[in-house]
C-alpha positions in Angstrom: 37.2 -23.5 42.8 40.3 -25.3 43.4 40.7 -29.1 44.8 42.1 -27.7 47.8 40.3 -27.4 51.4 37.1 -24.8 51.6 35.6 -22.9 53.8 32.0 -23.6 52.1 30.4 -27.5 51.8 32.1 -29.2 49.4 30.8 -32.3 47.6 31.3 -34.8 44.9 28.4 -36.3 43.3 28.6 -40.1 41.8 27.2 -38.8 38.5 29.2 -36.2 38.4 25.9 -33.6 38.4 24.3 -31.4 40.9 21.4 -32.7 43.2 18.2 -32.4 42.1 17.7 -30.6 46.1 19.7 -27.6 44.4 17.7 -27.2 40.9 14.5 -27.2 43.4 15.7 -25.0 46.1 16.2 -22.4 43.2 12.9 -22.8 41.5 11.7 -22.2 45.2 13.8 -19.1 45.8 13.1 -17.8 42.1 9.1 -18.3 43.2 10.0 -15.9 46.4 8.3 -12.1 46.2 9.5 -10.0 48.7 6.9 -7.7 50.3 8.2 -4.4 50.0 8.3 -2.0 53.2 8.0 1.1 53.6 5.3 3.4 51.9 3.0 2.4 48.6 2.6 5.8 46.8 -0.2 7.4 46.5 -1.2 10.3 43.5 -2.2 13.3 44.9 -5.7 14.4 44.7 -6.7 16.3 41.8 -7.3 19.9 42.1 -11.2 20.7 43.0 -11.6 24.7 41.5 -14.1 24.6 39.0 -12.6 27.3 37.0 -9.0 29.5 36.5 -10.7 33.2 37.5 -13.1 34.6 39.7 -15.7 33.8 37.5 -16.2 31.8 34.5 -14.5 33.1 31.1 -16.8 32.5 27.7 -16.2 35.6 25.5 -12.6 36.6 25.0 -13.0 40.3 24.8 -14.1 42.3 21.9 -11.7 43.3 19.2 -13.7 45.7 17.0 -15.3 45.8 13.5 -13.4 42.8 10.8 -11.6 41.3 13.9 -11.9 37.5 15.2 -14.3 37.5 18.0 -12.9 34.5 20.3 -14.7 32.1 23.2 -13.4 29.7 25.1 -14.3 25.8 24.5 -14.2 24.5 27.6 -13.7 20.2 28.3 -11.1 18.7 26.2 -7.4 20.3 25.6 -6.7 21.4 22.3 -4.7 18.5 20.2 -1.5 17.4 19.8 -0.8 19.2 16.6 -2.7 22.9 17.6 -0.6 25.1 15.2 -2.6 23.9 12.6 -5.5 26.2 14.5 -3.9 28.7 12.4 -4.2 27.6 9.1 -1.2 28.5 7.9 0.7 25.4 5.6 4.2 27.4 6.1 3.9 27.0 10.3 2.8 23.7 9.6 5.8 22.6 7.3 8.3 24.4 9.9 6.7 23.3 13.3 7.2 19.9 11.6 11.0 20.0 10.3 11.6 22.1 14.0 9.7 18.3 16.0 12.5 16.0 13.6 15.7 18.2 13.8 16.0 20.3 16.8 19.1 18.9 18.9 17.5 19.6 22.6 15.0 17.5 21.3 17.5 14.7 20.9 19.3 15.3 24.0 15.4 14.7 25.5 15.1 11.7 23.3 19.0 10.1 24.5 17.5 11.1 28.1 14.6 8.9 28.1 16.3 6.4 26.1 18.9 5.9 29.0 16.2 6.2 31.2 14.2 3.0 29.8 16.9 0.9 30.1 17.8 1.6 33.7 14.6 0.4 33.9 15.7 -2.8 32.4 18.8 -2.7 34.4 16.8 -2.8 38.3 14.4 -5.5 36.8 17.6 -7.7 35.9 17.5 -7.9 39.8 15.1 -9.8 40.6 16.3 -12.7 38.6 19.5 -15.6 39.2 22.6 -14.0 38.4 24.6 -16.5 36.7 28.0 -15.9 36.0 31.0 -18.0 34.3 34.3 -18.6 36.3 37.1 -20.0 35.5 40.9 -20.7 36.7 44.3 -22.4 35.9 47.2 -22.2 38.7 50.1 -24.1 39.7 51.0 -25.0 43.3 53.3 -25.6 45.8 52.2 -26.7 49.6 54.5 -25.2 52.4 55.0 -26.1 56.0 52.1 -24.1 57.5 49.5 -26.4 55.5 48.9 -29.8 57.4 52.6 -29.9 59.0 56.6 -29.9 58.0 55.5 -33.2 56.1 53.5 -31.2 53.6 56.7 -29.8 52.4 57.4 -32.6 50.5 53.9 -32.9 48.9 54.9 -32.2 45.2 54.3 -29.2 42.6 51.0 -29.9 41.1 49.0 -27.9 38.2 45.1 -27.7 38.7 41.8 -26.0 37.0 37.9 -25.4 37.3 35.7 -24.7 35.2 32.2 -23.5 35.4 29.1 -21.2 36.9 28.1 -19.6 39.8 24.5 -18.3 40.4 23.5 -16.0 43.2 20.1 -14.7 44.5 18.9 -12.3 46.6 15.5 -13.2 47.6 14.5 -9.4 48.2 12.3 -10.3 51.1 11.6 -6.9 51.9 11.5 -5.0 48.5 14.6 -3.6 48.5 15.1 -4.1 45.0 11.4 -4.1 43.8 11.5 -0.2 45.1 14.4 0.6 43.1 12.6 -1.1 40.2 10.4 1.9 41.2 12.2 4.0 41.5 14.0 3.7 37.7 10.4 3.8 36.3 9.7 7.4 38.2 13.2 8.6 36.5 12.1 7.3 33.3 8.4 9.0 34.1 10.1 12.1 34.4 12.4 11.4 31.2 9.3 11.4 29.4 7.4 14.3 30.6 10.5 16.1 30.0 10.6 15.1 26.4 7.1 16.3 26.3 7.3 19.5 27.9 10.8 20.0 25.5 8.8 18.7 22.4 6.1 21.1 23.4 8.4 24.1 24.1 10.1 23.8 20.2 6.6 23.8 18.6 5.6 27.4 21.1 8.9 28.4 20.3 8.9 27.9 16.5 4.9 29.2 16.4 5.9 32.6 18.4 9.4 32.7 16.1 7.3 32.6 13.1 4.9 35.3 14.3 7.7 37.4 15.8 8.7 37.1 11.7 5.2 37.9 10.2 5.3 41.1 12.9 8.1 42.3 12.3 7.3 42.0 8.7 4.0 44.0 9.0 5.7 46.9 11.0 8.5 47.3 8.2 5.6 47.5 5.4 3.8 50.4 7.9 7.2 52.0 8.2 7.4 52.0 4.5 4.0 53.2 3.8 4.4 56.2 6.3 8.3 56.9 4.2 6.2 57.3 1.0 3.9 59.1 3.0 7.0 61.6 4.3 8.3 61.6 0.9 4.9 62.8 -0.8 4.6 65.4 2.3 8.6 66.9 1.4 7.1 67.1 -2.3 4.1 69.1 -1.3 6.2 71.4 0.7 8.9 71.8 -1.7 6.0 72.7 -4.3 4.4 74.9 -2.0 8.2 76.5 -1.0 8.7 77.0 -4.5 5.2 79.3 -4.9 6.2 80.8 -2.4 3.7 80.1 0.5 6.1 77.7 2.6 9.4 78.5 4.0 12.7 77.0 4.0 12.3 75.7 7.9 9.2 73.8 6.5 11.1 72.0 3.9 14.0 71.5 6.2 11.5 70.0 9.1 9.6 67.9 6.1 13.1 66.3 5.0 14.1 65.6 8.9 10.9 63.9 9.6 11.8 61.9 6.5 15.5 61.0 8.0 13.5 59.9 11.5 11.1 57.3 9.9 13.7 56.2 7.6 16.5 55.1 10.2 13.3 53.3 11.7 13.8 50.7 9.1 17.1 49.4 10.2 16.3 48.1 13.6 13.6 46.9 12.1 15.7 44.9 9.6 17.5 43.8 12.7 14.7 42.5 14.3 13.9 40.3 11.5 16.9 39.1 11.0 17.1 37.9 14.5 14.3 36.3 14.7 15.3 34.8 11.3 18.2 32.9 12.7 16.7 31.6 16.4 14.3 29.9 13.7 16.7 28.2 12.2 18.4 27.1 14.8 15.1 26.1 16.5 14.9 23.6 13.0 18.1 22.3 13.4 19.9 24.0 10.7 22.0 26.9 10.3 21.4 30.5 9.4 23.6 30.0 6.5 22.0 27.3 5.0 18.1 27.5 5.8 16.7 30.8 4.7 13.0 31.2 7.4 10.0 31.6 5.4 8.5 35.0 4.5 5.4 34.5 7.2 2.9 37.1 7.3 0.0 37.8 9.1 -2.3 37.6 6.3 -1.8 34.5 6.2 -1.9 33.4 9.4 -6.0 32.8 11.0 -6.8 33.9 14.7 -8.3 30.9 16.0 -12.1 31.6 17.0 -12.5 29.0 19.5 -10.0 28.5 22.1 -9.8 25.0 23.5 -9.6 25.0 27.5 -9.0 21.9 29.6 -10.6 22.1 33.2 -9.0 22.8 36.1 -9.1 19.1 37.2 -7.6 17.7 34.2 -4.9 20.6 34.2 -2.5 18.0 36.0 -2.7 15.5 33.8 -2.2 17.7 30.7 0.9 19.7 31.4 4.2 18.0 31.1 5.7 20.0 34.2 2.9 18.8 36.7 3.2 15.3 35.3 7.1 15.5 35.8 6.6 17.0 39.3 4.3 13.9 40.0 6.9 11.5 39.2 9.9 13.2 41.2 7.3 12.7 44.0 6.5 9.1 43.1 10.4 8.6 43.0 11.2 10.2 46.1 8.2 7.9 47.7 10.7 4.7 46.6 13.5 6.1 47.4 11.6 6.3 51.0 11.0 2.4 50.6 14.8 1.6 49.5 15.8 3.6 52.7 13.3 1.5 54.8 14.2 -1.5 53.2 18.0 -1.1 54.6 16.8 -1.2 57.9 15.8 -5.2 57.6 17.7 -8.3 56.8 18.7 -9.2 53.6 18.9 -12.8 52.2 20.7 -14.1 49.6 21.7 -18.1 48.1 24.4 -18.9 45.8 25.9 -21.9 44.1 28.7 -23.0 42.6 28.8 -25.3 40.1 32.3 -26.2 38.3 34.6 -29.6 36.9 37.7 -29.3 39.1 40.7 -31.6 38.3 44.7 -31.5 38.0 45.8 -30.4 34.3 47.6 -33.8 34.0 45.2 -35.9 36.4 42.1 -37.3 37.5 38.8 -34.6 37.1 35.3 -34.7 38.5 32.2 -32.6 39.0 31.6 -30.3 42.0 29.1 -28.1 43.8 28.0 -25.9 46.8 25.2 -24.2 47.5 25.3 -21.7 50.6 22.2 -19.2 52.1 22.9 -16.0 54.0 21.6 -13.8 56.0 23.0 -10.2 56.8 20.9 -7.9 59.2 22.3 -4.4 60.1 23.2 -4.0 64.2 25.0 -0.7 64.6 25.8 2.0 62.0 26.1 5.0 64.1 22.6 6.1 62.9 23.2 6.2 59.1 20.5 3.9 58.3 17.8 5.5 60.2 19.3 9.1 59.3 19.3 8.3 55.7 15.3 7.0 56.2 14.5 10.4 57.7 16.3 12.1 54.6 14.1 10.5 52.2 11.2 11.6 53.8 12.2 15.0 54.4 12.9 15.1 50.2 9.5 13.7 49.6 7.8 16.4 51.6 10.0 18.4 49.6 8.4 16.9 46.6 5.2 17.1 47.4 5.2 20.4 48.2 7.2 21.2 44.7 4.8 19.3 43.0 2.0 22.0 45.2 4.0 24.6 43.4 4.3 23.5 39.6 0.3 23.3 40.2 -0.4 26.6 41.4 2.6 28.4 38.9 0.2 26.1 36.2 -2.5 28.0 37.3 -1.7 31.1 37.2 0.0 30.7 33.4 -3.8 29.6 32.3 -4.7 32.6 34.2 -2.5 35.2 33.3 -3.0 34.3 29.6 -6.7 34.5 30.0 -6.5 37.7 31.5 -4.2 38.5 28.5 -6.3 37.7 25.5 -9.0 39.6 26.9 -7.1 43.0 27.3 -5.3 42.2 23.4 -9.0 42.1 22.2 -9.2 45.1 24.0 -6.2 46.9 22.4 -6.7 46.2 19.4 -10.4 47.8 19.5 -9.2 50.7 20.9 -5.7 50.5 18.5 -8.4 50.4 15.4 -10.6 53.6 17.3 -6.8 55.3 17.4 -5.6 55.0 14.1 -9.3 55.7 12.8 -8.6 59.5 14.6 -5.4 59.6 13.5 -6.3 59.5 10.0 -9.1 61.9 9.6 -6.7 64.1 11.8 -3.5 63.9 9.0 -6.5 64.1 6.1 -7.9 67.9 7.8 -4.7 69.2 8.8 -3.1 68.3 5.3 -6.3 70.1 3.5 -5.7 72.9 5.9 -2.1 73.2 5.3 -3.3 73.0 1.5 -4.7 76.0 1.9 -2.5 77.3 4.3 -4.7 77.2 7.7 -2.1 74.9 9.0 1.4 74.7 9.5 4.0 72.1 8.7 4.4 71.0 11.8 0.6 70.1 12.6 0.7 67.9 9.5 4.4 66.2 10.6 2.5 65.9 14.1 -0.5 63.9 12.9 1.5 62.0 10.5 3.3 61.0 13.6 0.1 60.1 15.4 -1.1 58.1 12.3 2.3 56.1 12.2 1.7 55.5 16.2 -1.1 54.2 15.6 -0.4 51.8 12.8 2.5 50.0 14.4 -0.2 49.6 17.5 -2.5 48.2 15.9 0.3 45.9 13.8 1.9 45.0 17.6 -1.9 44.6 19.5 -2.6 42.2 16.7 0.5 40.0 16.8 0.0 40.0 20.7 -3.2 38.4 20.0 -1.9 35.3 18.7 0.7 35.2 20.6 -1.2 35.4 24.2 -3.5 32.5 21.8 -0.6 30.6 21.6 0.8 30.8 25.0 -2.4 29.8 26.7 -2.3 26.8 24.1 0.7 26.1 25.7 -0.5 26.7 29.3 -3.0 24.0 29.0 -0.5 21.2 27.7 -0.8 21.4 24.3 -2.6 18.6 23.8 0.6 16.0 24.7 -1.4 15.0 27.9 -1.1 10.9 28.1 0.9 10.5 25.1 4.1 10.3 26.4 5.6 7.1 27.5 5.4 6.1 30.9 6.1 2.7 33.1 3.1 2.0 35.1 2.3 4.0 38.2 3.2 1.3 40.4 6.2 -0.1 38.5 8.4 -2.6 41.1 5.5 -2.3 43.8 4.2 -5.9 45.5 
């Protein structure tokens, strides 16, 4: 302010202090809730199928003779720390330095962060906004101000000092919906930092069983290269006496060079697998060697936790996150609205005012608007029908992430019963395979057989080992990835604003 004329009621007070008429018209406006427009959201209904297939799943398959015989345990999800359903301290160790290291995990964590305090930042609306202000000038009157005579009015240096508060009385929710709003960005923040949090820990698990596979498949590799290497001996023996030829030794040594050059990809594999692990933990191939995991080690759980189809919505990160993209388009719906209706607003100014070498005093204002949209060419109501149209778009993406959920529980469940299923017929295979390698090698012993009926079974029996080594791993993996299907156990323990955040 400046002691020059206004355009605003301007007053001087005897005691130099503001009416006690402005302190109460503030406490009255602060008191003020605005009713917000527009519509209050409302969670979609929970799903009503009673179960994921056809009909209802109990036994998981059978897998054979000294295999884990699973069943499903339906009601509560499986909890938050389910890798250690596999009992294996070197999963546990790694799932745990993958949860305190990984970087997406910290962009997540940065995400929500930001998240909370725009939360912070909307609420900061609905209280006074006080502000200092302050100015120092020097000024010279011309002719256009009160006359020619105002020409001779001297030079004159002047200052105020003080506050000005304004309020906007949000009388139709404007800014209580984009209260909501923030807390349905910072909903889906944290279902995102779940669903990433729960994607390291299936990634990490399925890394380390990828590892243990692998691992398993080399040491059937190099069982069946001894086995090649006895075989080239016994035909090189027999060659020597006389009752082989060369062609059998040459076709003994060639199946030796084809199992052999196996072992490289395999090698290759591993070390793959090796270095996505340690980059899942945060730390470089280079300096964080993976653990030697093997499947011995590692238990098939025997009961499978299964949420219900009903709870299924509140379990899974996605679904959750899908839920508050609709909650925030439903506000954004309300903030649209909002625009269509007047909005009021006070503010006051309250400053000492005086010449630099002169008289000062105290000085105030207070002034109340209204602004109420007329004609906008059809923006306002145009942008109200977006919003709309993007929450049916949400509502029907959140539709979506519900039945994709679905069919993940489904698909898995449909998986672990055909793995328990391959690997009973993988054990019947390799069972065959080796009584057909022990006959044909007596045979060729005694020379009922050729080479190359031995070399074929031995091929069978190698066949059927790395089955059996793969139907196994896909076991726990499909356990694993229905694990993850159902949530993982994170459902609820993220934070979240309340559902109605910013609502009156």
């Amino acid at each position: 302010m400046t002691p020059q004329p206004r355009s605003m009621p301007d007053r001087r007070l005897e005691s130099g202090r503001p009416s006690r008429g402005l302190l109460a018209g503030f406490l009255a406006a602060t008191a003020l809730c605005g009713c917000a427009v527009g519509p209050n959201y409302t969670p979609p209904k929970p799903p009503t199928e009673q179960t994921y297939l056809p009909a209802a799943v109990t036994q998981l398959g059978s897998a054979g003779a000294a295999e884990t015989e699973q069943h499903v345990v339906t009601g509560a999800g499986p909890r938050p720390d389910w890798w250690t359903l596999l009992r294996s301290p070197e999963i546990d160790r790694t799932v745990a330095l993958a949860l305190s290291n990984n970087r997406t995990l910290g962009v997540a964590k940065a995400n929500l962060a930001r998240a909370r305090e725009e939360v912070t930042a909307a609420r900061g609306a609905l209280y006074p906004q006080v502000d200092a202000a302050g100015s120092l000038g020097r000024q010279k009157y011309g002719a256009s101000f009160l006359g020619p005579e105002a020409a001779t009015f001297p030079t004159y240096s002047f200052y105020s000092a003080g506050v000005g508060v304004s309020y906007d009385l949000d009388v139709f929710g404007g800014n209580h919906r984009r209260i909501e709003l923030a807390a349905a960005d910072a909903e889906v923040q944290g279902d995102d930092l779940d669903a990433v949090r729960l994607g390291i820990a299936g990634d990490t698990v399925i890394d380390a069983l990828q590892i243990a596979s692998i691992r398993a498949q080399t040491e059937v590799v190099e069982q069946v290269v001894a086995s090649d290497e006895h075989t080239l001996e016994l035909v090189q023996t027999a060659n020597g006496a006389g009752v082989a030829s060369r062609i059998d030794v040459t076709t003994a040594q060639s199946q030796l060079d084809r199992d052999r050059a196996l072992l490289p990809d395999l090698q290759q594999q591993l070390n793959i697998a090796q270095d996505a692990l340690a980059i899942l933990v945060g730390k470089s191939p280079a300096t964080w060697p993976a653990p030697d995991f093997s499947l011995a080690d590692i238990t098939l759980p025997q009961d499978v936790p299964l949420v219900v189809p009903s709870e299924l919505v509140r379990a899974r990160p996605d679904i959750r996150a899908a839920e508050a993209q609709l909650h925030a388009a439903n506000a954004a719906v309300g903030i649209a609205t909002a625009d269509l209706y007047p909005r009021v607003t006070l503010s006051a100014d309250i400053a000492e005012q005086g010449l630099t070498a002169g008289p000062a005093g105290a000085a105030w204002s207070v002034l109340g608007g209204v602004t109420a949209p007329i004609f906008h060419g059809g923006t306002l109501k145009a942008r109200q029908r977006g919003a709309r149209d993007a929450y049916d778009g949400a509502f029907a993406q959140y539709q979506q992430t519900v039945l994709i959920a679905f069919q993940q529980v489904a698909d898995n469940l449909h998986g672990l019963i055909n793995s328990a299923d391959e690997v009973r017929t993988e054990q019947q295979a390799l069972a065959s395979a080796g009584a057909a390698l022990d006959l044909t090698r007596s045979g060729y012993g005694v020379g009922n057989t050729g080479i190359v009926q031995v070399l074929d079974a031995q091929r069978l029996q190698q066949l059927a080992q790395l089955g059996l080594v793969q139907a196994r791993t896909r076991r726990y993996i499909q356990t694993v990835n229905l694990i993850l299907a159902t949530g993982g156990g994170l459902g609820g323990d993220a934070w979240r604003p309340s559902p109605r955040a910013g609502q009156s």
